[in-house]
C-alpha positions in Angstrom: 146.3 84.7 158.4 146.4 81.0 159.4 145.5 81.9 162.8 142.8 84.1 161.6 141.3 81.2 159.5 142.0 78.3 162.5 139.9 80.8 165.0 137.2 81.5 162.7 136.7 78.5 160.8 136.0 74.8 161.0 136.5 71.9 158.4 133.2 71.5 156.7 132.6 75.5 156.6 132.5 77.2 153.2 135.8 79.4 153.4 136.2 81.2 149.8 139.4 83.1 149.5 140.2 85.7 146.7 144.4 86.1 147.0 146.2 89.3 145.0 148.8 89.9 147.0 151.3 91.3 144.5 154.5 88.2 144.5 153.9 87.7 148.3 151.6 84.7 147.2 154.1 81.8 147.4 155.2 82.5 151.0 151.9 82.9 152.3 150.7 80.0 150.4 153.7 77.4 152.0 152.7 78.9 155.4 149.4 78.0 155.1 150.0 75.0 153.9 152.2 74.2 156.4 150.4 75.6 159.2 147.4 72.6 158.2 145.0 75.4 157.0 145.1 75.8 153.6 142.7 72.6 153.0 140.0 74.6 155.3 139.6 76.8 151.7 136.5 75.8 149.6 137.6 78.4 146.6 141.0 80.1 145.9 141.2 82.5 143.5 144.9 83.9 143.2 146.3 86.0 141.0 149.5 84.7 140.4 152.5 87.0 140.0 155.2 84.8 138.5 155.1 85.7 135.1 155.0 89.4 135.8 158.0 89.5 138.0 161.2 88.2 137.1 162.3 87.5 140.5 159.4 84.9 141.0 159.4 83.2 137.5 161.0 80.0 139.5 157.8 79.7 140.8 155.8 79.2 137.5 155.5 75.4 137.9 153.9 76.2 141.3 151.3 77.9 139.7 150.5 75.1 137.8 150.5 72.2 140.2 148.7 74.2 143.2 145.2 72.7 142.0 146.4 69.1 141.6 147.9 69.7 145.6 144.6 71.0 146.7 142.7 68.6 144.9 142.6 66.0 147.6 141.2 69.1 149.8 138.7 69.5 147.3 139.1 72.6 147.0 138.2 74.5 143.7 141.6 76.8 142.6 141.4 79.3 140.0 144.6 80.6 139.1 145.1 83.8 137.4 148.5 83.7 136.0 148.8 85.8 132.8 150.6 83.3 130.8 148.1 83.6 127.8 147.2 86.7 127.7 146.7 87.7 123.9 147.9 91.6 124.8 151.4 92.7 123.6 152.6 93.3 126.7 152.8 89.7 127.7 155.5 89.3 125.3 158.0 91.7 127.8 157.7 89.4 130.6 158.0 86.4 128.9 161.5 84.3 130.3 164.3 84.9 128.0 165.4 81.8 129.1 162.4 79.9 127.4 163.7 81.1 124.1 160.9 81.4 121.1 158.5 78.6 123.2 159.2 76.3 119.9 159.0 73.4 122.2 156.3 74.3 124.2 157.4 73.6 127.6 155.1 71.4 129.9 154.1 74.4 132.3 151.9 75.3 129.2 150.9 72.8 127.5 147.8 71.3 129.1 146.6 74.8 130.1 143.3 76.0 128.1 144.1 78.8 126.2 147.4 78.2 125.9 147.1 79.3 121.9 145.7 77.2 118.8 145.8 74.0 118.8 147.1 74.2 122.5 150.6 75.4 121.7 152.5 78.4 123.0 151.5 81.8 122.3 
């Protein structure tokens, strides 16, 4: 994919990327980054995965600081992470390790929609 976008692309272009690649995401993210193309992106929209699948919730805070990385890029990042979702179902994947969210941990707080008066769900 870097290649693909280095070839076919040039900074200044609009380059708008929609990214659902089912828990592969934070691989292919790092290697773009570190193959110097991920800044080539005008939009990103990625569904994020590490909510969902216990194996990937160590990369929760990742979903959180990817637009402050990009910002410099300028790029615009809308991440799709199913933290708030009102839906029961939420609930199962939730970390056992974050225990009843009574102290709101930081990867939520400052997100909109994180529940009324911007505490945890």
């Amino acid at each position: 994919l870097a290649r693909i976008i280095r070839e076919h692309t040039a900074p200044g272009d609009v380059v708008v990327m929609r990214m659902d690649v089912e828990g592969a995401e934070y691989e292919l993210l790092r290697h773009l980054m570190a193959q110097g193309v991920l800044c080539r992106l005008s939009r990103l929209y990625l569904e994020a995965h590490s909510m969902t699948h216990p194996s990937l919730h160590r990369f929760r805070t990742f979903d959180v600081l990817l637009p402050w990385l990009l910002e410099p890029c300028g790029t615009e990042v809308y991440v799709d992470s199913s933290y708030h979702n009102s839906g029961p179902e939420i609930r199962t994947y939730w970390p056992q390790s974050d225990g009843a969210c009574r102290l709101c941990p930081l990867l939520y707080a400052p997100l909109p929609g994180a529940g009324k008066d911007g505490r945890c769900p």
